[in-house]
Each structure stands twice: as structure tokens, then as C-alpha cells.
N, C-alpha and C positions, 0 to 999 in steps of 0.2 A: 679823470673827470675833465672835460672839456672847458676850457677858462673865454668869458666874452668880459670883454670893457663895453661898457653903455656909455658913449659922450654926447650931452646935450644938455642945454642953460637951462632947460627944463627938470625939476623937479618931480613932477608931475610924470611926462613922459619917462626919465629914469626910472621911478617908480615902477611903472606899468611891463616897462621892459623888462626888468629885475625880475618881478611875478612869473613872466612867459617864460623867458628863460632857467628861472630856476625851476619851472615846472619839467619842464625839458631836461632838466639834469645837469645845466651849466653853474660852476662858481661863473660870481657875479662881481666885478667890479664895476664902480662908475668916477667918470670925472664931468666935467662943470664947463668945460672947454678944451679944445687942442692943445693949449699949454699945458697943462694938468694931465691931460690923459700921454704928452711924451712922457711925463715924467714916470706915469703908470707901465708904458711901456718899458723906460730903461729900466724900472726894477724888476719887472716881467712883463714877456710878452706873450699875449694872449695869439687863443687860434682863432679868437672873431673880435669881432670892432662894430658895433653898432654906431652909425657916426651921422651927428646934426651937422646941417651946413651952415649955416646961420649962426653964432654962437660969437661973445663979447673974447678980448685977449683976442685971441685964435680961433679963426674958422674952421671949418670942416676940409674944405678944400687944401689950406696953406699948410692944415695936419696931415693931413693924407698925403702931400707931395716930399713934407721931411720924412713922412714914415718912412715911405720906398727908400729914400737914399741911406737909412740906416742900418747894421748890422744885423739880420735877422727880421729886417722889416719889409720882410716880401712873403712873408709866413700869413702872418693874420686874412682873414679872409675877409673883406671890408663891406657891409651892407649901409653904403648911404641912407638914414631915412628922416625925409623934410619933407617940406610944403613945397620948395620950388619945383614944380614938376612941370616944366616944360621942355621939350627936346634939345634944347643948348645946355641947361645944366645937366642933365641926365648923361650925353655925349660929353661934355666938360668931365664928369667926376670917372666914367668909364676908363675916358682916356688916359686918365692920372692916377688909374690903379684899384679904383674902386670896382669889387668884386660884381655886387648887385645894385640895386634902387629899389628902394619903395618909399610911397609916397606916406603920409601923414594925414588923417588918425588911420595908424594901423590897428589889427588884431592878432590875436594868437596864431587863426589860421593863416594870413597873410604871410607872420616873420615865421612860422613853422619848416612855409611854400622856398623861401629864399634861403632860410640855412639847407634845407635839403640840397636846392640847387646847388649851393655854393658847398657843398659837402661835409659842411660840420655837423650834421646829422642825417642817420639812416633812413629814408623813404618807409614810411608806413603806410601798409595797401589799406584800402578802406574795408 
């Protein structure tokens, strides 16, 4: 079974994302902030990262750039998903590793669209 962390100060949000992806077939962790979710990492590290950029401790961003210089942390497949959605962060979070984007409020089909792409899960024809 395919392992995703969900990071983001939202409650709410992790919630929603929990749903989809457990619908999906992934265990499910979640952390509250980048601090929190290294720490999820060093005890395991997932094959996806659902990751806020916004978030109190530790950003999205300042997560994502210790990820990469970690041991094994060039593995997870990183789908940024926030509000900033203009072309400087977008290009910002690409360039520091980050897999995909999507922007916020998503849906089921939306994060379905980006794991496919990012490869954690098989394409189903319609």
C-alpha cells in the first residue's frame, strides 16, 4: 500500500485529503506543519507529500527544501496544494522540488489528476 503525509494548519483540509486518499487506497498520515511532518518523515518516509505552503513553525517551502537534502528525500513525490497560485510561487516550489501544484479548494478529481501524473497512482480510462 502506497503511504501519503497530508501537511497543512488546516484541519479541515487534512481531513478532506485523508477521505480522497484513503478512498484511493493510501495509508494516510498527517502533520500540522513542516516541522512535524520532518519528523514524520525521519520515522518514515512516504511515496507522497501532500504539502501547504502557508503553515505557522515551518513552511511548505522551507519543508520541501530540507526534504531534498535528506537521506531518501528525493523519493516522495511532492504535490504543493495552497491558495498562492500565481506564477512566482508555482515556479518557486517546482524549482525546489516540488513534483506538482494544485491550487486550493480542491476535489477528488483534481488530486486523483496529479497523483496520476506524478505516478503514485495507475491512470483509469474513463
Amino acid at each position: 500500500m502506497k503511504t501519503c503525509l497530508v501537511v497543512d494548519d488546516s484541519g479541515v483540509v487534512r481531513k478532506v485529503a485523508r477521505r480522497i486518499l484513503e478512498d484511493l487506497s493510501f495509508s494516510v498520515r498527517e502533520a500540522a506543519d513542516g516541522q512535524a511532518a520532518l519528523v514524520c518523515c525521519e520515522e518514515f518516509m512516504p511515496d507522497g507529500i501532500l504539502l501547504d505552503w502557508n503553515m505557522p513553525v515551518m513552511e511548505g517551502l522551507e519543508f520541501l527544501l530540507e526534504l531534498r537534502k535528506r537521506d531518501g528525500g528525493d523519493v516522495p513525490r511532492v504535490i504543493f496544494c495552497t491558495t498562492n497560485n500565481d506564477i512566482e510561487h508555482i515556479a518557486k516550489a517546482i524549482a525546489s522540488g516540488a513534483n506538482e501544484y494544485i491550487m486550493k479548494p480542491f476535489d477528488s478529481d483534481i488530486l486523483r489528476e496529479k497523483l496520476e501524473e506524478v505516478g503514485l497512482i495507475e491512470k483509469v480510462d474513463p
